[in-house]
C-alpha positions as a Markdown table, in Angstrom:
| # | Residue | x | y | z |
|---|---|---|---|---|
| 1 | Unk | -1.3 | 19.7 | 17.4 |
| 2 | Unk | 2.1 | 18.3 | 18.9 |
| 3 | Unk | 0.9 | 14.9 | 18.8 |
| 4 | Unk | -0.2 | 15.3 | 14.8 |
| 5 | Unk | 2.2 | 13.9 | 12.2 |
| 6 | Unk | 2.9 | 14.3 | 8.4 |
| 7 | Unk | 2.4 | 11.3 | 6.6 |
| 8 | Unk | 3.7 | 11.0 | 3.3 |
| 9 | Unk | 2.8 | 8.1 | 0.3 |
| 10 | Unk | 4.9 | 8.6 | -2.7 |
| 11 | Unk | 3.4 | 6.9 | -6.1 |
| 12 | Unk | 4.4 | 7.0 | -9.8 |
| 13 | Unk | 1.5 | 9.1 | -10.0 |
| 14 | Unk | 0.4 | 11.0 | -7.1 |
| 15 | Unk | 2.1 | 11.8 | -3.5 |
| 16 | Unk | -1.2 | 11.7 | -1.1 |
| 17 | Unk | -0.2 | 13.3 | 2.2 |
| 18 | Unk | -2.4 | 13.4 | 6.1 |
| 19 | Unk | -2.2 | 15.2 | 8.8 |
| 20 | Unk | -3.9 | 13.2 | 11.8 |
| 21 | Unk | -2.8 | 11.2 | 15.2 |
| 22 | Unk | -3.7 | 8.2 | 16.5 |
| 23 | Unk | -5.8 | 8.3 | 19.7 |
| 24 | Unk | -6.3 | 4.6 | 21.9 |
| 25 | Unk | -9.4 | 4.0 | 19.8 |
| 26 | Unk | -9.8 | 6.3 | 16.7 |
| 27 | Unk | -7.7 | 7.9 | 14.3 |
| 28 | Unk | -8.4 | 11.8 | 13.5 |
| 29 | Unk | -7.2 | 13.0 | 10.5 |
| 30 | Unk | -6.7 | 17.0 | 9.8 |
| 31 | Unk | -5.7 | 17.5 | 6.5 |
| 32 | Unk | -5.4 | 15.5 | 3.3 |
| 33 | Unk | -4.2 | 16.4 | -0.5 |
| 34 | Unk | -2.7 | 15.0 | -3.7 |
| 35 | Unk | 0.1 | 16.6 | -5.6 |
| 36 | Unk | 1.3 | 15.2 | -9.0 |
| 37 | Unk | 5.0 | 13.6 | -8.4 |
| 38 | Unk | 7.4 | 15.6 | -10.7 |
| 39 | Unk | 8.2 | 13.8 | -14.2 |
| 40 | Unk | 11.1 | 11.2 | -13.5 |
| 41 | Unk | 11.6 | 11.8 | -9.9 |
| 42 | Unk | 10.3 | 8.5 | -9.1 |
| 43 | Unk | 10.4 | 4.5 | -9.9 |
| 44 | Unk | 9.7 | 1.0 | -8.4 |
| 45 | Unk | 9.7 | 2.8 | -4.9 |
| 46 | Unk | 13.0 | 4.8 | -5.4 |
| 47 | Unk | 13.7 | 8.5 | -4.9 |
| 48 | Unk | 15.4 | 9.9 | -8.0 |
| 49 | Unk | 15.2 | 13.3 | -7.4 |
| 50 | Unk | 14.8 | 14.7 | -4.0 |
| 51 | Unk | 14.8 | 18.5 | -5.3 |
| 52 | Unk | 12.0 | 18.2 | -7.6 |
| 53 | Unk | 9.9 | 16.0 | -5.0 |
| 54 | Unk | 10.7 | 18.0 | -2.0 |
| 55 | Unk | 9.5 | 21.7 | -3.8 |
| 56 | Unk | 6.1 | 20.4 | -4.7 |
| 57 | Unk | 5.9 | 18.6 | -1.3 |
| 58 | Unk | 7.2 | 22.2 | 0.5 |
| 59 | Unk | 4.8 | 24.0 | -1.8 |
| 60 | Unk | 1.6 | 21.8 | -0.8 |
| 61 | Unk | 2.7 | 22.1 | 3.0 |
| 62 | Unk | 2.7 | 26.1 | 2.6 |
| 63 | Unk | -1.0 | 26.1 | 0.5 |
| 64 | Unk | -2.3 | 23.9 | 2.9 |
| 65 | Unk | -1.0 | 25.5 | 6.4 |
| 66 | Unk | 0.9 | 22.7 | 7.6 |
| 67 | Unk | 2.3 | 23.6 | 11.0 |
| 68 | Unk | 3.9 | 19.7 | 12.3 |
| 69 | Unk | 7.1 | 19.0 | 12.3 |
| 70 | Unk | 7.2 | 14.9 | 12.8 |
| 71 | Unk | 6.5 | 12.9 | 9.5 |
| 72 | Unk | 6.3 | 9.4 | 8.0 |
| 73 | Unk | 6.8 | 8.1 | 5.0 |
| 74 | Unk | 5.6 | 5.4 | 3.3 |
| 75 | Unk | 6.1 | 3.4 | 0.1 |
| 76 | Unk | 6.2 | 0.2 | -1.4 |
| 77 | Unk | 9.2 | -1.3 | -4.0 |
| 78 | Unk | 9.8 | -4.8 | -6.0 |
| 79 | Unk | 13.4 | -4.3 | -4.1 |
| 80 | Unk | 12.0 | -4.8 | -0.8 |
| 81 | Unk | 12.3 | -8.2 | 0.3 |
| 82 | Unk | 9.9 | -9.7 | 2.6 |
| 83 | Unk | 9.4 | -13.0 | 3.9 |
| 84 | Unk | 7.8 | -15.2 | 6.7 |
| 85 | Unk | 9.6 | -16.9 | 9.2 |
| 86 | Unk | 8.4 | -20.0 | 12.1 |
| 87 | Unk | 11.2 | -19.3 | 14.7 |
| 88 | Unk | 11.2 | -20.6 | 18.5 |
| 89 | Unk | 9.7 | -18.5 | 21.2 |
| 90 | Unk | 13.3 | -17.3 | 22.7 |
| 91 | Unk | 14.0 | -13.4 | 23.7 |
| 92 | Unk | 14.5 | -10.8 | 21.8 |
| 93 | Unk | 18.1 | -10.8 | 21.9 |
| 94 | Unk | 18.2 | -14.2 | 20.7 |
| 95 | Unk | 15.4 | -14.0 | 18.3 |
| 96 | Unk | 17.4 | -11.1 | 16.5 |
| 97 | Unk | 20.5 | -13.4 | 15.9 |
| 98 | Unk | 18.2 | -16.3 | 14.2 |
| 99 | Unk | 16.4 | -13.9 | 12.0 |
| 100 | Unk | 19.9 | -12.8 | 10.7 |
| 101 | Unk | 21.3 | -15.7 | 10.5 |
| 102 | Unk | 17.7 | -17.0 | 8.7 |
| 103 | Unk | 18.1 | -14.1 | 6.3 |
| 104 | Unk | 21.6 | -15.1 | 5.7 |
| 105 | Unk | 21.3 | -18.6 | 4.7 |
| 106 | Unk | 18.1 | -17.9 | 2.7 |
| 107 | Unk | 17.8 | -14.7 | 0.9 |
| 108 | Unk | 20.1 | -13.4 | -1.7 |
| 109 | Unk | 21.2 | -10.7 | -0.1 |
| 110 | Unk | 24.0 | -8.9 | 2.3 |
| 111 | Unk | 23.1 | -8.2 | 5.8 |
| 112 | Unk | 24.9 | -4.7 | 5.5 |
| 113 | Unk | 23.4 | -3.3 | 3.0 |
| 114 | Unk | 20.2 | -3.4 | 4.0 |
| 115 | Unk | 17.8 | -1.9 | 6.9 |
| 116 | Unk | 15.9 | -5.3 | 8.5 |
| 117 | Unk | 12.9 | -5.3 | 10.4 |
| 118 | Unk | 10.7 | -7.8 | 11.9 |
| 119 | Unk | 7.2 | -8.4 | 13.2 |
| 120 | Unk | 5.9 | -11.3 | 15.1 |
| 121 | Unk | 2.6 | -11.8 | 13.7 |
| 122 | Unk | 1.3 | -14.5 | 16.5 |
| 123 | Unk | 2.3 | -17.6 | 18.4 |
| 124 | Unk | 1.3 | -21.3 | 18.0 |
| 125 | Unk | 2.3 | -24.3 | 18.0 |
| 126 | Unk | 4.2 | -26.2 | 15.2 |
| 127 | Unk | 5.5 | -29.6 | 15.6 |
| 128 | Unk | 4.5 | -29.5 | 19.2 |
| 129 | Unk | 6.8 | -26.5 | 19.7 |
| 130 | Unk | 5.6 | -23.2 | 21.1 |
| 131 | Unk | 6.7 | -20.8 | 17.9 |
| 132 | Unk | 6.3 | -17.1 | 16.9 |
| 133 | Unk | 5.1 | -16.7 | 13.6 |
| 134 | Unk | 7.3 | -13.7 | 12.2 |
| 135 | Unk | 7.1 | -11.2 | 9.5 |
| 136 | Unk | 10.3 | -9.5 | 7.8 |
| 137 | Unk | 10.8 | -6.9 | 5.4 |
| 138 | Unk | 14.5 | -5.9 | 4.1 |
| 139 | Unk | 14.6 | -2.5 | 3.1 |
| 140 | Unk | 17.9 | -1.8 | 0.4 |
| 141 | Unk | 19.2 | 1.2 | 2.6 |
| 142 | Unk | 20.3 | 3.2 | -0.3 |
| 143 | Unk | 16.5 | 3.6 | -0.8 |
| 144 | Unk | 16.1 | 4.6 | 2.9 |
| 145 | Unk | 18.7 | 6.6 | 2.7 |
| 146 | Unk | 16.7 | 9.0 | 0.1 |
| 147 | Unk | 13.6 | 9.1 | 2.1 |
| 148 | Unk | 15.4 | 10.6 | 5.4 |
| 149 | Unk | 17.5 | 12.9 | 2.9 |
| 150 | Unk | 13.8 | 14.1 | 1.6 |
| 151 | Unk | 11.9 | 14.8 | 5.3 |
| 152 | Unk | 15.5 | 16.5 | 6.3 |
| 153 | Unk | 15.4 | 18.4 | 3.0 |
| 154 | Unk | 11.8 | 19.2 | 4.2 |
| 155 | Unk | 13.0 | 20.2 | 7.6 |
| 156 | Unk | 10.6 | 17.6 | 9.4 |
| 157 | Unk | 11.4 | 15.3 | 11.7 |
| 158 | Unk | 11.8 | 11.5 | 10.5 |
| 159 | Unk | 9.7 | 9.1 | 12.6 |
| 160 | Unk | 9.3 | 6.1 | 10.8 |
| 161 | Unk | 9.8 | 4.3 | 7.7 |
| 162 | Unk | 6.4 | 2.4 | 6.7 |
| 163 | Unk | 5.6 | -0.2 | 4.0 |
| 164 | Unk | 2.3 | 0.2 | 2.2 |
| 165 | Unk | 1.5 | -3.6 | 2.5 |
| 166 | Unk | 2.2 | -2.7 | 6.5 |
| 167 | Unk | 0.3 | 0.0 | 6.9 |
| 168 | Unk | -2.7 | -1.3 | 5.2 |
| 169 | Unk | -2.4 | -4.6 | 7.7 |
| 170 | Unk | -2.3 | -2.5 | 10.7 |
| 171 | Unk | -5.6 | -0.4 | 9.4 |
| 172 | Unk | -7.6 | -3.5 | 9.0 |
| 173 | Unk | -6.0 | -5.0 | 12.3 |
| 174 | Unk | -9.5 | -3.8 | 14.4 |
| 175 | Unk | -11.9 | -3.3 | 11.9 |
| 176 | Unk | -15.6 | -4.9 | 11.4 |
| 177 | Unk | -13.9 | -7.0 | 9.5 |
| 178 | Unk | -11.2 | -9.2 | 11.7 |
| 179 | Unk | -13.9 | -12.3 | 11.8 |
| 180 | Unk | -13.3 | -12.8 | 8.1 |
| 181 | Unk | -10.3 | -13.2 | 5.8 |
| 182 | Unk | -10.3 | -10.3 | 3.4 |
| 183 | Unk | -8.3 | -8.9 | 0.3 |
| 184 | Unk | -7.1 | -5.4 | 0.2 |
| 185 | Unk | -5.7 | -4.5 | -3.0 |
| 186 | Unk | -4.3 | -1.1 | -3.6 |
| 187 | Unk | -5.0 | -0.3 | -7.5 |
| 188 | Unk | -1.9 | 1.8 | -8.4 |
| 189 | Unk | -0.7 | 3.7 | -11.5 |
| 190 | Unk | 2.3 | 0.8 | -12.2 |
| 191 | Unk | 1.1 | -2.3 | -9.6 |
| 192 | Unk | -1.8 | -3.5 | -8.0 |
| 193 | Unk | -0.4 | -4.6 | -4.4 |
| 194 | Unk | -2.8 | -7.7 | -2.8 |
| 195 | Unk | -3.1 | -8.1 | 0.7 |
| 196 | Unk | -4.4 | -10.9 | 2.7 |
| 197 | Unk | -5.3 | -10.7 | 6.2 |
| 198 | Unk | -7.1 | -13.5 | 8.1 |
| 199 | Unk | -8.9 | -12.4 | 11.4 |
| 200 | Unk | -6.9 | -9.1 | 12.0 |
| 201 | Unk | -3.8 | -11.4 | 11.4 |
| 202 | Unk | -1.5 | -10.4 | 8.6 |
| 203 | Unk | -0.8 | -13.2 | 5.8 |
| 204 | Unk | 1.0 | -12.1 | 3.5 |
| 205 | Unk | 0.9 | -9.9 | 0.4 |
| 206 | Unk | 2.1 | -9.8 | -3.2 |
| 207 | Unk | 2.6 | -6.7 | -5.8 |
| 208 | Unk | 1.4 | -7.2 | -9.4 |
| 209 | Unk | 2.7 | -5.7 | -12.4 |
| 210 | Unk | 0.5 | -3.4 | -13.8 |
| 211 | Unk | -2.0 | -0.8 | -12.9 |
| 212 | Unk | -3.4 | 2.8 | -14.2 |
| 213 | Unk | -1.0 | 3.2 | -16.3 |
| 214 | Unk | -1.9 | 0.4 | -18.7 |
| 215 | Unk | -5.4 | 1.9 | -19.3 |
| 216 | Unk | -4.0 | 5.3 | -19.6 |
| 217 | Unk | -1.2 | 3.4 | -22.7 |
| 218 | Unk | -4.4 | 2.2 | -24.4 |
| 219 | Unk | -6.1 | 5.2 | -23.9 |
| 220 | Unk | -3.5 | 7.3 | -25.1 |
| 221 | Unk | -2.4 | 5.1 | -28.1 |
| 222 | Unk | -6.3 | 4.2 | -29.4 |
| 223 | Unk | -7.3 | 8.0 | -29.3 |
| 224 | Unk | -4.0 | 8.9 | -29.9 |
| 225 | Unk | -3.5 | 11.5 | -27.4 |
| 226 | Unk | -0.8 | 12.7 | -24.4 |
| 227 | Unk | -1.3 | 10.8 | -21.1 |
| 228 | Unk | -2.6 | 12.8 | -18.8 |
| 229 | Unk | -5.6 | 13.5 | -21.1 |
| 230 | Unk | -5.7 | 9.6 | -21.6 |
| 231 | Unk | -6.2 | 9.3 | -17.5 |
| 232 | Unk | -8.8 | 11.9 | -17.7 |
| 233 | Unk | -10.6 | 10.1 | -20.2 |
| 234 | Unk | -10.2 | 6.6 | -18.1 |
| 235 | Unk | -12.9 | 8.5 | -15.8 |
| 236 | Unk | -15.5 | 9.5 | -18.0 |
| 237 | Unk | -16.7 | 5.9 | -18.5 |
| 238 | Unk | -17.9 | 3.0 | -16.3 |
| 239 | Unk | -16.6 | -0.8 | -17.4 |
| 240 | Unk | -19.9 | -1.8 | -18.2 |
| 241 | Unk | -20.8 | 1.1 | -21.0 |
| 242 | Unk | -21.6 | -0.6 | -24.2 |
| 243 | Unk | -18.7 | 1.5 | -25.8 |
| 244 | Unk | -15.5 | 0.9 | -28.4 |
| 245 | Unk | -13.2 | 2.8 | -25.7 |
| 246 | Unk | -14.4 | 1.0 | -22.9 |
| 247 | Unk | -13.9 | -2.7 | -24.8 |
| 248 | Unk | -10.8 | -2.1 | -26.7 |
| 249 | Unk | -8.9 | 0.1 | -23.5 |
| 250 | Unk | -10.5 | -0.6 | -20.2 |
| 251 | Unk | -12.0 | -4.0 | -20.3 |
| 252 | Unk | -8.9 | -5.8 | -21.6 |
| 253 | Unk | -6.5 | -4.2 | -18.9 |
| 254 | Unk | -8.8 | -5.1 | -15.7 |
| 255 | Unk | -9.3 | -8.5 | -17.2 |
| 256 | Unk | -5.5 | -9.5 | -17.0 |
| 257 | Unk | -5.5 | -7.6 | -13.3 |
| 258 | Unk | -8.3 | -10.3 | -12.4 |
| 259 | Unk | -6.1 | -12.9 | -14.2 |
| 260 | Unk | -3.2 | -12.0 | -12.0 |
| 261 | Unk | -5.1 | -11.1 | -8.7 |
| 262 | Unk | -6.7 | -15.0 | -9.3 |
| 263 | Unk | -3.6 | -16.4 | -9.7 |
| 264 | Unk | -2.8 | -14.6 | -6.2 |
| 265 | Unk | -5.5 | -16.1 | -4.3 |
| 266 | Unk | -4.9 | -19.5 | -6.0 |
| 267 | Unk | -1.2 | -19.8 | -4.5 |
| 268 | Unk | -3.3 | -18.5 | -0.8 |
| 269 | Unk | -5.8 | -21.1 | -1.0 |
| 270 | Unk | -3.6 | -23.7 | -2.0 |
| 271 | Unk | -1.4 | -22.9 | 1.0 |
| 272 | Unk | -4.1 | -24.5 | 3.5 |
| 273 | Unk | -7.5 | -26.4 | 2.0 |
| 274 | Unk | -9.0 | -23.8 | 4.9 |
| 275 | Unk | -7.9 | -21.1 | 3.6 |
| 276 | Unk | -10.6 | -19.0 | 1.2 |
| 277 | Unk | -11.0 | -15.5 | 0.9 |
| 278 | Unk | -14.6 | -13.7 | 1.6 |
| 279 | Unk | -14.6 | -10.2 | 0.5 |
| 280 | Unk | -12.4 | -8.3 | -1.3 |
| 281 | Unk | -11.9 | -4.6 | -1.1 |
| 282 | Unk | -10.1 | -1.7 | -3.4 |
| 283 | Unk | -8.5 | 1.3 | -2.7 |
| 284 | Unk | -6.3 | 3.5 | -4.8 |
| 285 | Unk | -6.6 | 5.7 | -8.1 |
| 286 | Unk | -7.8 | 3.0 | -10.5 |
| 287 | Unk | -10.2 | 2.1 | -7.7 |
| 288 | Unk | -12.3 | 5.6 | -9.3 |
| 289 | Unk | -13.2 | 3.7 | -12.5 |
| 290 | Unk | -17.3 | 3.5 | -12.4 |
| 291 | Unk | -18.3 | -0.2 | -11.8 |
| 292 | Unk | -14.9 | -2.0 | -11.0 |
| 293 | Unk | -15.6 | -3.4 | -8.0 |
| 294 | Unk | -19.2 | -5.4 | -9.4 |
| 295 | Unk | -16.9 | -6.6 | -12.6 |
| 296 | Unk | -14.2 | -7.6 | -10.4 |
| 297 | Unk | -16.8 | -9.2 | -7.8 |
| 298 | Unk | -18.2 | -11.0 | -11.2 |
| 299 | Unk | -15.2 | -12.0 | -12.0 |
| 300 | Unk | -13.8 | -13.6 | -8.8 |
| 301 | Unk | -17.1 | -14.4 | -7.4 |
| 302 | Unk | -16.2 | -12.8 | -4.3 |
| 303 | Unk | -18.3 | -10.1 | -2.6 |
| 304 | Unk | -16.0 | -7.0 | -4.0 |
| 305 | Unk | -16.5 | -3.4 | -2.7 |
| 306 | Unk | -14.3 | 0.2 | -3.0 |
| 307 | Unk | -13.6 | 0.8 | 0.0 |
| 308 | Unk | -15.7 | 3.6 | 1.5 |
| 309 | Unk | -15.0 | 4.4 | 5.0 |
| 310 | Unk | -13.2 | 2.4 | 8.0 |
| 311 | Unk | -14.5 | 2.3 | 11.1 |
| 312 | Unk | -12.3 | 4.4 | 14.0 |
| 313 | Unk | -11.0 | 6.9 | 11.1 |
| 314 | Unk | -12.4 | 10.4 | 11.9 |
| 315 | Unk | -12.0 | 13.0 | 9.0 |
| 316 | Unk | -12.2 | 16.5 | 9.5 |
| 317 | Unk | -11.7 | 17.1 | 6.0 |
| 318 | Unk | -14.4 | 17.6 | 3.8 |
| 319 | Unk | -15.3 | 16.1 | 0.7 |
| 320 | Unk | -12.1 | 13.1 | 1.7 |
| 321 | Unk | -12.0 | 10.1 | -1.2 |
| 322 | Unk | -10.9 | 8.0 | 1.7 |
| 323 | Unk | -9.7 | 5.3 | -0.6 |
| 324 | Unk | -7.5 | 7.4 | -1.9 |
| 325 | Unk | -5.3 | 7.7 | 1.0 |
| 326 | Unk | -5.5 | 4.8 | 3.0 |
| 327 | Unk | -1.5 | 3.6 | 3.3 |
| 328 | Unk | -0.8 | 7.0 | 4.7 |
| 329 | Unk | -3.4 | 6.9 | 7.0 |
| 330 | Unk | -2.6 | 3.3 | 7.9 |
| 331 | Unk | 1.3 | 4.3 | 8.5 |
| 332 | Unk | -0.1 | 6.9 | 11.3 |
| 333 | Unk | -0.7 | 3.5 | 13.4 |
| 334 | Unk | 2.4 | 3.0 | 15.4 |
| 335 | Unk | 2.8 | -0.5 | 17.1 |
């Protein structure tokens, strides 16, 4: 129990939340739930309103007996910045004054007013020279700001600060998978995020504008009916139902997700004539509608699943829609 954390995943839609550690080899998780996030407490990856958030979160952490006091968050935004860098193998010291001074010259940006942090993905050699091959993310600190606010408002501990695109690179890091280069794509309720990883090694990733929500508009304004009974609608069918809802709502939304997510893996492939993509996997809400992953697979002609299970993540928790939760299970993994 003193080694379990709280991790947190704030969406438009939903806040999923996990209890679980990390052991050398396996990840255990405790407890898992989904809460609605409160009506205009939350956009683009910025707390608007810590209140409302925090007394649904402090409600869900009494029903469900949570007992830790550490926690993560973990989110994803349009305003974070995040970028790959080919820098000389030097010391840490040193590296840290090229990557500011990189991130000076070359993003729009000022150094103070944001939170940086960097990764080095691998070494290898470019232009005969020994180089690390480094990830950065820029974090606007008035939106980390809100998220310590919200675990102190909580009365938890703040360990980390996680991306989603991060977390989901460090879940895939070991898997069955880290022969191949795969696609994870997070199907949220405003973007779908892409992510690329090439034997276990991060790539890069991309967010896309759109997601459950555009199914739920068509829903809603076809049928004419509220939202929410739009997105329980969205579930009732599966994309290949020979029905009016299904070909004037659903099909039309995925289609200009495939549209997007091609465009994606275009801009990858063309990047390096070796670089192709072999399977593709989905997580996330809209990952629920029947049949998505063989239309998507269809589409793409890429081997397309919903992802399932991962290998090394034990569940104690019955009934768990894994899929579902993944970036706060992935932000568990500390490096």
């Amino acid at each position: 129990m003193l080694n379990d954390i709280l991790s947190i995943d704030i969406g438009s839609r939903n806040i999923k939340m996990v209890v679980g550690n990390k052991k050398p080899d396996k990840l255990i998780i405790k407890k898992a739930s989904i809460i609605k996030t409160p009506n205009e407490s939350f956009s683009d990856g910025n707390i608007l309103d810590i209140k409302s958030i925090s007394d649904v979160i402090k409600s869900e952490i009494v029903n469900q007996n949570i007992k830790v006091r550490k926690a993560i968050c973990t989110f994803q935004s349009t305003s974070v910045i995040s970028r790959e860098l080919y820098l000389p193998i030097v010391s840490q010291k040193e590296l840290q004054k090229m990557i500011n001074f990189e991130i000076e010259q070359y993003l729009p940006i000022q150094l103070d007013e944001y939170v940086i942090e960097h990764k080095i993905l691998q070494k290898l050699i470019q232009d005969n020279i020994y180089k690390y091959r480094i990830w950065i993310c820029a974090v606007p600190k008035s939106i980390a700001k809100k998220y310590f606010e919200l675990l102190n408002e909580l009365n938890l501990d703040p360990i980390a600060l996680d991306i989603n695109s991060n977390a989901i690179s460090k879940l895939y890091k070991e898997s069955e998978y880290k022969s191949q280069t795969i696609a994870v794509i997070d199907m949220g309720y405003t973007f779908l995020n892409v992510k690329i990883i090439s034997k276990g090694v991060s790539q890069f990733s991309r967010l896309i504008n759109g997601g459950g929500r555009d199914i739920d508009s068509s829903i809603s304004n076809i049928l004419d009916i509220n939202l929410s009974e739009s997105e329980k609608k969205k579930t009732q069918y599966s994309i290949i139902d020979d029905n009016l809802l299904v070909h004037q709502a659903i099909i039309p939304c995925v289609e200009n997700w495939v549209e997007d997510i091609k465009r994606v893996f275009k801009y990858y492939t063309s990047r390096d004539r070796e670089n192709s993509i072999d399977t593709v996997f989905l997580h996330g809400g809209s990952s629920n509608i029947s049949e998505i992953s063989n239309y998507i697979s269809t589409s793409l002609n890429i081997p397309t699943y919903t992802v399932d299970k991962i290998d090394g993540i034990i569940t104690k928790v019955k009934n768990i829609d894994t899929k579902l939760y993944l970036n706060c299970i992935g932000a568990l993994i500390r490096n």
